[in-house]
Each structure stands twice: as structure tokens, then as C-alpha cells.
Residue frames relative to the residue before (quaternion, step in Angstrom):
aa qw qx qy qz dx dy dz
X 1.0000 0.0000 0.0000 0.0000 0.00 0.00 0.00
X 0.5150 -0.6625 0.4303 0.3327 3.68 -1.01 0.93
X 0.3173 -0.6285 0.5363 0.4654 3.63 -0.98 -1.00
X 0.7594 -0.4299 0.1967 0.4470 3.10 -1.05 0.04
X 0.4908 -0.6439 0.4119 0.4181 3.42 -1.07 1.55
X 0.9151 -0.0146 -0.1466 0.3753 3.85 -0.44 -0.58
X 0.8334 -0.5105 0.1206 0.1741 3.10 -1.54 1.02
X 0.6598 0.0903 0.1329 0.7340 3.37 1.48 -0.71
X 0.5496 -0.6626 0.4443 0.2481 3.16 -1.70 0.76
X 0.6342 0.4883 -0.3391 0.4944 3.29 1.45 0.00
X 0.4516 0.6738 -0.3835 0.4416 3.32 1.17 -0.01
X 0.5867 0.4729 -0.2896 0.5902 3.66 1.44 -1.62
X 0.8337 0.3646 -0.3403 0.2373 3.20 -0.02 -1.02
X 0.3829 0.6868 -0.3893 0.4797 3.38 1.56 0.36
X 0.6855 0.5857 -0.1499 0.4057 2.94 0.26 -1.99
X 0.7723 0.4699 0.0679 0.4219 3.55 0.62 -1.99
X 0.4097 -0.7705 0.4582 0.1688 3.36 1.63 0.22
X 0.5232 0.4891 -0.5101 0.4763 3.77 0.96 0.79
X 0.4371 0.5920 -0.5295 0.4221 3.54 0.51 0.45
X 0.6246 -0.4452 0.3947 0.5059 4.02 -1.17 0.02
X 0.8073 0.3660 -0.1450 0.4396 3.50 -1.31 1.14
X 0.5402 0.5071 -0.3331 0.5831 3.57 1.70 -0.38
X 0.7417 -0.3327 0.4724 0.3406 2.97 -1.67 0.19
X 0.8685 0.2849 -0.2064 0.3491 3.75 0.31 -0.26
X 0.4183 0.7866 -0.1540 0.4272 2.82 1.65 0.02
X 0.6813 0.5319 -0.2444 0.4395 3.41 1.00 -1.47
X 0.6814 -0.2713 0.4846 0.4767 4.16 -1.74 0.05
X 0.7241 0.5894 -0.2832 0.2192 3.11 0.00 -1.48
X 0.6462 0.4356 -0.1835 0.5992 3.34 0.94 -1.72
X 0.5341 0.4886 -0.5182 0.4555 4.01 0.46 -0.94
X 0.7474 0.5092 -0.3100 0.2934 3.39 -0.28 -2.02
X 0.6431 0.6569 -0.2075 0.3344 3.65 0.97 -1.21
X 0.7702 0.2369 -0.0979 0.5840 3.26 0.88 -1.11
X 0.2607 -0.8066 0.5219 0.0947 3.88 0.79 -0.98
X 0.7045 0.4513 -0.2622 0.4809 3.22 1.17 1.14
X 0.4271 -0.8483 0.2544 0.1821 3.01 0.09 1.81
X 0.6503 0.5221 -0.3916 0.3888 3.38 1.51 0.02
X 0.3881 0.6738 -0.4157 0.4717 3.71 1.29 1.18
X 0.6551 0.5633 -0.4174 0.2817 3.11 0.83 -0.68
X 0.6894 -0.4976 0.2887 0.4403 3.26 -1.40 1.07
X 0.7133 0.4840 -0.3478 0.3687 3.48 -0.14 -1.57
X 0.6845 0.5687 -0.3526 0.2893 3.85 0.26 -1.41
X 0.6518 -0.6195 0.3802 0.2164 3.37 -0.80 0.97
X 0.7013 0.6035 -0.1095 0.3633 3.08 1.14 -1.58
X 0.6831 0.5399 -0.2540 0.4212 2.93 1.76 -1.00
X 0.3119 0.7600 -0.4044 0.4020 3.56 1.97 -0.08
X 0.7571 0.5858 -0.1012 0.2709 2.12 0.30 -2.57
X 0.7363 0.2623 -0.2668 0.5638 3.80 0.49 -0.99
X 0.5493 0.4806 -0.5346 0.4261 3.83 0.10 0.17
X 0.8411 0.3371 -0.2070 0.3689 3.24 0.48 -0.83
X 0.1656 0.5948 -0.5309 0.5805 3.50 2.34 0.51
X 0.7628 0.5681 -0.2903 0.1056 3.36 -0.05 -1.58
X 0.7071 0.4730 -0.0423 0.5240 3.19 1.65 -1.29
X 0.4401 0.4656 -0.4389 0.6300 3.76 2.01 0.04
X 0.8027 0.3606 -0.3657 0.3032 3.68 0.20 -1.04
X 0.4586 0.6323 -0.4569 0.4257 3.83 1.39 -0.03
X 0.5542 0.7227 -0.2564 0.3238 3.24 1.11 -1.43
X 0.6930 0.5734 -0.0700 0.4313 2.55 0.40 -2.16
X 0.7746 0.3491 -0.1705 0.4990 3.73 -0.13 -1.82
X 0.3839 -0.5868 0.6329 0.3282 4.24 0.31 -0.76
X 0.7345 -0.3907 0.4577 0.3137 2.81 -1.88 0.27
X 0.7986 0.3217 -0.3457 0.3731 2.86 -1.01 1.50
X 0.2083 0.7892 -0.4090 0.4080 3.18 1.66 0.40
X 0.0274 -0.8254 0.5371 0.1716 3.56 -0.61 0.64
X 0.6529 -0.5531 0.2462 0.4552 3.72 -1.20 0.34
X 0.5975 0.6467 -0.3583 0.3104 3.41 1.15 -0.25
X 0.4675 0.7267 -0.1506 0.4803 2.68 1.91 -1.47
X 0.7889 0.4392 0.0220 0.4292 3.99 1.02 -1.28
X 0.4345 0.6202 -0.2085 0.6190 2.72 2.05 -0.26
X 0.6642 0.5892 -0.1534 0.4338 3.42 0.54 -1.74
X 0.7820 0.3536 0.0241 0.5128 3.59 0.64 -1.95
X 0.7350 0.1799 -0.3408 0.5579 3.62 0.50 0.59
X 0.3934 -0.8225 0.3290 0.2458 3.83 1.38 -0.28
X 0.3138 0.7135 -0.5127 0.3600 2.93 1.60 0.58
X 0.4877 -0.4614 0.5820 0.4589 4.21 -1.53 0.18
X 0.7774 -0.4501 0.3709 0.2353 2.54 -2.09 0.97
X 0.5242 0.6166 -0.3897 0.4396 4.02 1.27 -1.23
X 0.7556 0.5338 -0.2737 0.2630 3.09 0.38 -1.58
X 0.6160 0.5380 -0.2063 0.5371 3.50 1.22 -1.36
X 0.7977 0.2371 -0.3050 0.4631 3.48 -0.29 -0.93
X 0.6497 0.2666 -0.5163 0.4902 4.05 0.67 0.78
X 0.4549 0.6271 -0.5165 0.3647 3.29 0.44 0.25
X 0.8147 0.3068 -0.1695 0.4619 2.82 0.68 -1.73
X 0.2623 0.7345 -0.4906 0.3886 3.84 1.56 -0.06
X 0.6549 0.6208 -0.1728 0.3947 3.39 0.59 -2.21
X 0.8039 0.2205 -0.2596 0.4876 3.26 -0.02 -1.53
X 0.6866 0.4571 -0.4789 0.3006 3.69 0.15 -0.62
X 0.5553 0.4715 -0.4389 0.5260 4.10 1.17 -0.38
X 0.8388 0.3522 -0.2469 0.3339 4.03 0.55 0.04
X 0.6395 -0.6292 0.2233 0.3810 3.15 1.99 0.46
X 0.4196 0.7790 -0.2855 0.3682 3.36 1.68 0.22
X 0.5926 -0.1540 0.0828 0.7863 3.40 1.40 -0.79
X 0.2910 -0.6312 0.7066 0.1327 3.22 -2.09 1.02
X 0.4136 -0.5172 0.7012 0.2641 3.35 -1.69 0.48
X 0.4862 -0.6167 0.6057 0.1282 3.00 -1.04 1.68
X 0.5134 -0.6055 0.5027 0.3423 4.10 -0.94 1.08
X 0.6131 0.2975 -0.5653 0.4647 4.11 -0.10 0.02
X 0.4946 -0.6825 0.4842 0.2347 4.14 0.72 0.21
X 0.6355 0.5541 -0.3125 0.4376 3.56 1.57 0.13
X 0.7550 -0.1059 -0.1593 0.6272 3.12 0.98 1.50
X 0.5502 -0.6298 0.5249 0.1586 3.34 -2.38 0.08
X 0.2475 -0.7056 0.6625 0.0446 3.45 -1.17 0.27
X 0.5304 -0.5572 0.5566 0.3136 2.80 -1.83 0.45
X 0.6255 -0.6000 0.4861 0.1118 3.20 -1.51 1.61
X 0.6030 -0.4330 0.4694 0.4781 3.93 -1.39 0.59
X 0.8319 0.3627 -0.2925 0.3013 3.78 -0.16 -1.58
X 0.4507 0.4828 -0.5819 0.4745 3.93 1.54 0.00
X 0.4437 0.6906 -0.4257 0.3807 3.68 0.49 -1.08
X 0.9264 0.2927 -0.0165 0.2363 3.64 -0.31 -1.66
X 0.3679 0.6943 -0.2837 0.5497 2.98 2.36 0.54
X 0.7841 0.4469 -0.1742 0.3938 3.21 0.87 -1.64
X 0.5229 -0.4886 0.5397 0.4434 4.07 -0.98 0.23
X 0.6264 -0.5100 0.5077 0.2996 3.25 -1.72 0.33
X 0.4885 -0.7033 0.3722 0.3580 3.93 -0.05 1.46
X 0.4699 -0.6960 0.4336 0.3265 3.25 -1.50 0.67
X 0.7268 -0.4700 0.3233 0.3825 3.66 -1.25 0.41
X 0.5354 -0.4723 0.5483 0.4356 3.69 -1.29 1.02
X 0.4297 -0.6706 0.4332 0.4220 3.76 -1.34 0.48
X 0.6483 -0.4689 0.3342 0.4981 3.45 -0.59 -0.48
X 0.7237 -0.4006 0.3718 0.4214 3.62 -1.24 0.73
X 0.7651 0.3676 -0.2228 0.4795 3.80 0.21 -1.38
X 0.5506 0.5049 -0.4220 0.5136 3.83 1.12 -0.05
X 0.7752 0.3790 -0.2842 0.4179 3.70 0.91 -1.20
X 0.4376 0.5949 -0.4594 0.4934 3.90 1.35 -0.10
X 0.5963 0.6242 -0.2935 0.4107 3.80 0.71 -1.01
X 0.8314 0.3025 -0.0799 0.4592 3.38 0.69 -1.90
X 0.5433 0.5495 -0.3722 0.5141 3.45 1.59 0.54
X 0.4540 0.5563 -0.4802 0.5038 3.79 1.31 -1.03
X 0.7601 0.5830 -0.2195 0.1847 3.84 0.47 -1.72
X 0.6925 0.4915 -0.1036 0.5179 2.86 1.33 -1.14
X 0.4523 0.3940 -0.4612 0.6538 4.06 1.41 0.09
X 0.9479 0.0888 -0.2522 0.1732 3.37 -0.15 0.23
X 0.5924 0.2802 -0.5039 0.5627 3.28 1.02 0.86
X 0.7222 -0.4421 0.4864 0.2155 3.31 -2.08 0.36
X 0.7451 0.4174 -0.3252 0.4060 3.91 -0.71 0.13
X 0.5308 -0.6006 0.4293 0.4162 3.32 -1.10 -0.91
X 0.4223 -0.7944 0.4334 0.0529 2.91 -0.66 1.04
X 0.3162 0.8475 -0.4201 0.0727 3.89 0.26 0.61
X 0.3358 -0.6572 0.6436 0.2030 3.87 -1.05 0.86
X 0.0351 0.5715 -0.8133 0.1035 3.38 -1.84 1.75
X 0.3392 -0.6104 0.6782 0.2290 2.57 -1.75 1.46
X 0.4689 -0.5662 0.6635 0.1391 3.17 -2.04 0.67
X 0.8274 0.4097 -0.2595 0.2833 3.52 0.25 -0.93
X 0.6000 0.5391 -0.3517 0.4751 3.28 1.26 0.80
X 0.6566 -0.4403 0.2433 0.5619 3.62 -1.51 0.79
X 0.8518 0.0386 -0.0775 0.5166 4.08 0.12 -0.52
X 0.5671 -0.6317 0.4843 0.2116 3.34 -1.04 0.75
X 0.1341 -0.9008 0.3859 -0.1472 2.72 -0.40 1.58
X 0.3138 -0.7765 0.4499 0.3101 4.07 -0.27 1.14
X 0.1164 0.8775 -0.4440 -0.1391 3.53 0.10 0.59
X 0.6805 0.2709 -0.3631 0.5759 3.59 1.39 0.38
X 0.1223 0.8937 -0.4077 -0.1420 3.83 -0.18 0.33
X 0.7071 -0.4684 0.3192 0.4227 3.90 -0.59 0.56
X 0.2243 -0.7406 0.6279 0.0837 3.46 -0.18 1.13
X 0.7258 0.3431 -0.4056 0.4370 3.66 0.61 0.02
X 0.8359 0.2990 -0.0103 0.4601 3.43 1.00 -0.70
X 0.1240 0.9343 -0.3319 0.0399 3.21 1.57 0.86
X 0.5844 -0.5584 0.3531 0.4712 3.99 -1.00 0.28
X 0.3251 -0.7287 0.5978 0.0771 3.58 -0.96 0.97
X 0.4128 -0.6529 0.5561 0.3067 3.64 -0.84 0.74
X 0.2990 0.7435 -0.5013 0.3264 3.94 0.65 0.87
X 0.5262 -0.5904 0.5285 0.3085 3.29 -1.05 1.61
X 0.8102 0.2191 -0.3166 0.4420 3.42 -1.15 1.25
X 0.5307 0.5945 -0.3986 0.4539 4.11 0.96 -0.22
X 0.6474 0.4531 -0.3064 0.5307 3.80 0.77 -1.26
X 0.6780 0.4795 -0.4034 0.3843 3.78 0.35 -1.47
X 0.6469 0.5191 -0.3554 0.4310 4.18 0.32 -1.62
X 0.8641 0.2835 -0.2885 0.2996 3.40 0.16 -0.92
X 0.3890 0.7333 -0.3223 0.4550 3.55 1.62 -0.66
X 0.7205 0.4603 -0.2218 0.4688 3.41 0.68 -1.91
X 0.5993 0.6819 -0.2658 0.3244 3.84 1.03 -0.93
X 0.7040 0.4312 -0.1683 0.5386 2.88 0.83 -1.98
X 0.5574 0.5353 -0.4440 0.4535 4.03 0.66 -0.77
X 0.6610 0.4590 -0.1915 0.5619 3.86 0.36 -1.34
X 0.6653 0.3954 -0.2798 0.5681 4.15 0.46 -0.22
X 0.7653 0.4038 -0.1748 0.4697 3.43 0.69 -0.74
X 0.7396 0.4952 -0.1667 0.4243 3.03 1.21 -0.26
X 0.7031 -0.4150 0.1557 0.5561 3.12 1.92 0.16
X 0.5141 0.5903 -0.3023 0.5439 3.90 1.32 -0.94
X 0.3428 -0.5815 0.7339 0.0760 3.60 -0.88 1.95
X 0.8105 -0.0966 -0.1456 0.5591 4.45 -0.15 0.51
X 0.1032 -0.7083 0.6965 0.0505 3.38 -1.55 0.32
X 0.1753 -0.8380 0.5142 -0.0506 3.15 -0.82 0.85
X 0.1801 0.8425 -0.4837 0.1539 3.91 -0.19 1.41
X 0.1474 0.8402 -0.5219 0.0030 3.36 -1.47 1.08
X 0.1738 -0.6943 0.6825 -0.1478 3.18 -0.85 1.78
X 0.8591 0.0284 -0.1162 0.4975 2.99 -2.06 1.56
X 0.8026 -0.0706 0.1774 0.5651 3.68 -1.57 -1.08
X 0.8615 0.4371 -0.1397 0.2172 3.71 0.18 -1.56
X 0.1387 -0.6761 0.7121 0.1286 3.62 -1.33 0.58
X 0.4785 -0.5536 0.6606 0.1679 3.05 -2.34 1.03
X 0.1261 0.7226 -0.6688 -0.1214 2.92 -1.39 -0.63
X 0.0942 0.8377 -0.5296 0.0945 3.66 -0.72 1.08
X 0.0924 0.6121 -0.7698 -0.1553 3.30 -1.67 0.45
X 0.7604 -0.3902 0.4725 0.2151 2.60 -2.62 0.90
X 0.1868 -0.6187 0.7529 0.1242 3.95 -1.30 0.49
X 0.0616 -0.7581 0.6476 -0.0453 3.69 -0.70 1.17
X 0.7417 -0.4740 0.4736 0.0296 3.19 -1.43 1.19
X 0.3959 -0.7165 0.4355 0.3745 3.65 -0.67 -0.01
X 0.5728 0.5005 -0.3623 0.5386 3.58 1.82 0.21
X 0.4290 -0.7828 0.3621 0.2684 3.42 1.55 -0.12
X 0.0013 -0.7191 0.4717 -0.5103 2.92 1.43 2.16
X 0.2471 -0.6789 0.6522 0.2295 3.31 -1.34 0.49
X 0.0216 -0.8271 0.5616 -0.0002 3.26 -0.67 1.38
X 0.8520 -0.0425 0.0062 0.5217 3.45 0.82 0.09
X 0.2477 -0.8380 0.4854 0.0286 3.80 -0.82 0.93
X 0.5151 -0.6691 0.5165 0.1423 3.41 -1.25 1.58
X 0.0638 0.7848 -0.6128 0.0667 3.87 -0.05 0.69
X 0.1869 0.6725 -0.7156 -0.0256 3.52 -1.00 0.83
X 0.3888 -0.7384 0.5501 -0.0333 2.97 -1.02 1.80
X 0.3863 0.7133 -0.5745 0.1095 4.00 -0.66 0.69
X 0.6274 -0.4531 0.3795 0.5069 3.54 -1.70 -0.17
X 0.8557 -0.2732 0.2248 0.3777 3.19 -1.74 0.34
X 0.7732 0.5425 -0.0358 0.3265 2.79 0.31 -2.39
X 0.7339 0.3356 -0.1683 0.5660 3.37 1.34 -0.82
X 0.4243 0.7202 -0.4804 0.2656 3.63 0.37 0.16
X 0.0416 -0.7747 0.5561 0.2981 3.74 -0.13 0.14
X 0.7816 -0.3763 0.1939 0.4581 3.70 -1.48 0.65
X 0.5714 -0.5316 0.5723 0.2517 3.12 -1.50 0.38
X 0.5707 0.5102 -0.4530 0.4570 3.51 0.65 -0.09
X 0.6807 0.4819 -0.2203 0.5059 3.76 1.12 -1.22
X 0.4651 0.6125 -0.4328 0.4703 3.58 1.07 -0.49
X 0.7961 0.3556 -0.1184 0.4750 3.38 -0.31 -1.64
X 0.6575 0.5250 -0.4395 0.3145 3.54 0.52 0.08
X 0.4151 0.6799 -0.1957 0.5720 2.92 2.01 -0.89
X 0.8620 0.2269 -0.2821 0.3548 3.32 -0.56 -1.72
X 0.5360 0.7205 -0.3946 0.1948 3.71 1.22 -1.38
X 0.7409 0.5133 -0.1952 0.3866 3.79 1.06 -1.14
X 0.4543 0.7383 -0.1852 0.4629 2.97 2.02 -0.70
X 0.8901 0.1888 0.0674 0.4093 2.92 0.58 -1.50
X 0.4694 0.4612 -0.4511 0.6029 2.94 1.51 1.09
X 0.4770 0.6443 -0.3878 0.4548 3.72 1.71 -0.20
X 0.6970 0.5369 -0.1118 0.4620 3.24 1.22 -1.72
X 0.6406 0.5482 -0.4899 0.2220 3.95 0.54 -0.65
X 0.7016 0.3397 -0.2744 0.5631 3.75 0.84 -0.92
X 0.3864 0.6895 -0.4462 0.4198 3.45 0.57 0.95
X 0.8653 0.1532 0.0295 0.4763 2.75 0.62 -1.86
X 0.5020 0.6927 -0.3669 0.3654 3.27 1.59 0.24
């Protein structure tokens, strides 16, 4: 999972035209929707624009506004001017059959240049793993400007669900930061992570197996799993 696309909430609200003089800002746009959590100045109004552009992310092209509405729980007003907003500033495009949105050129020209598919003998590894424990099962590099999923569970993929972004976010931050496992749980879902170390004993990249509460098996069985893994995986991915 990335971090947050821009540096500061005044930065979005620059960027995002909710600042005085932006697109979100004016009587007009207020009067239109009727919800005080638009106004330019109001943090919040950042805060869900830039919900708006994780849950595009997240879902792919083709995400509709209802669809975005639903998954961050915001009202239907709120979403379709949000997404009104970003799509008049290049943030997310309506896709030409008009049956959903994408991410926009100027989200595009923020992000680094994606990291590399791992290698074959990394993805043989992160298949052996995945026949045999339960959850999802996903690989983030660490050793780039944003943490990046660069192999993810094709059976059990990340879901723009309230609590999926926070568990694993909170992991990779606590993995990246030096912590050989991290443990996180928000809403329905638990993380679980170990660190992938280099042969200088860097963190280059983090085991994350992402599931609901109820279905998680212990954390002792976790780490028994990922620990061999991810000593399999460091001179792999290094």
C-alpha cells in the first residue's frame, strides 16, 4: 500500500482546488451540494477527496461513484462532487463507456516509477506460502519513496474496505521502521507482518497477510509461516 499521495493537507487542498479560488471553494459549489464538509478551508474536505483518490486506486478503473460512495460511506452529494472536482482537474478520468472513473494524468505524475514484478524464484516462494496458510498473502516493498504492493494475492486481494488500508499501512510503517513483525487491527480486519532483510540486513520488503478477525489463525502460526519465507525471499529481492 502507498502512503499518502500528497505531503500535507494543505498541499491537497492546493493541488485539489479546495483552498480559496479553487473549484471547491466558490457559493456556487457550497449552495450545490449543501454540506458543510466541502468547504474549501475544512480539513475534512481534504481528507475525503483524498479517501476518494485511495479508493480509485485501490478498486481500478472502473470504479463507479456509487461504488465510492458505498466504500468510504460518505452520501451520494458528497461523492459525485468530489469526484465532479477531481475529474474537472485531472485527478481521475471517466473512462469513455461513462461506466466508471480512473486515475487522472496529474495522480499519475506524483507517484515514482512502479517497482519491478519480483522475480519468478521470489513468486514460486510466495505461492509454496500461500497453499498453505489461510488469508491473504501480499509482498510490499519497503525500500522505496512509498511502499509499494508489488506481488498481491490473486485469491485474496486488498479491498477498498474501511479498515484494509489502515492494518496494512500501520504494518508496513512498523516493518519499515525497524520491527522484524508488526501486528494491526482496525474495524473487521487484522495484519500481520514480517520484515524481508537484505544481505546487509535492510528492510527491503514485507510479508503482509491481510484477513478478517474471525479468520485469522494465531500469530504464533503466522510467523512461523512467514519467518522461513522471508529469509527465502531476502537475496531475492535484494
Amino acid at each position: 500500500m502507498s502512503r499518502p499521495i500528497f505531503a500535507s493537507p494543505e498541499a491537497a487542498a492546493q493541488l485539489l482546488g479546495l483552498v480559496a479560488g479553487g473549484a471547491g471553494d466558490s457559493a456556487d459549489d457550497a449552495a450545490a451540494v449543501g454540506e458543510d464538509e466541502l468547504r474549501g478551508r475544512q480539513p475534512r474536505a481534504v481528507r475525503h477527496a483524498l479517501q476518494v483518490l485511495e479508493c480509485v486506486a485501490a478498486s481500478g478503473a472502473g470504479v463507479t461513484g456509487q461504488e465510492i460512495s458505498a466504500a468510504l460511506g460518505l452520501s451520494r452529494a458528497t461523492t459525485y462532487r468530489l469526484v465532479q472536482v477531481l475529474t474537472e482537474d485531472e485527478y481521475l478520468v471517466r473512462l469513455p463507456d461513462l461506466r466508471g472513473f480512473a486515475l487522472g494524468h496529474r495522480v499519475a505524475a506524483l507517484f515514482p516509477p512502479p517497482a519491478p514484478r519480483p522475480p519468478l524464484a521470489a513468486r514460486l516462494v510466495l505461492d509454496r506460502l500461500r497453499a498453505g496458510l489461510r488469508g491473504g498473502i501480499h509482498l510490499v516493498r519497503l525500500d522505496g519513496v512509498v511502499h509499494t504492493v508489488v506481488d498481491e494475492d490473486p485469491d485474496f486481494p486488498l479491498i477498498p474496505e474501511p479498515g484494509v488500508r489502515e492494518v496494512v499501512d500501520g504494518v508496513c510503517g512498523e516493518l519499515a521502521a525497524g520491527a522484524p513483525s508488526a501486528v494491526r487491527v482496525a474495524d473487521r480486519w487484522t495484519a500481520i507482518g514480517v520484515t524481508v532483510l537484505d544481505e546487509l540486513g535492510q528492510a527491503v520488503a514485507g510479508l503482509v497477510v491481510v484477513a478478517l478477525q474471525d479468520r485469522m489463525p494465531g500469530v504464533a502460526e503466522i510467523d512461523a509461516r512467514l519467518t522461513p519465507a522471508a529469509v527465502e525471499l531476502g537475496p531475492l529481492l535484494a
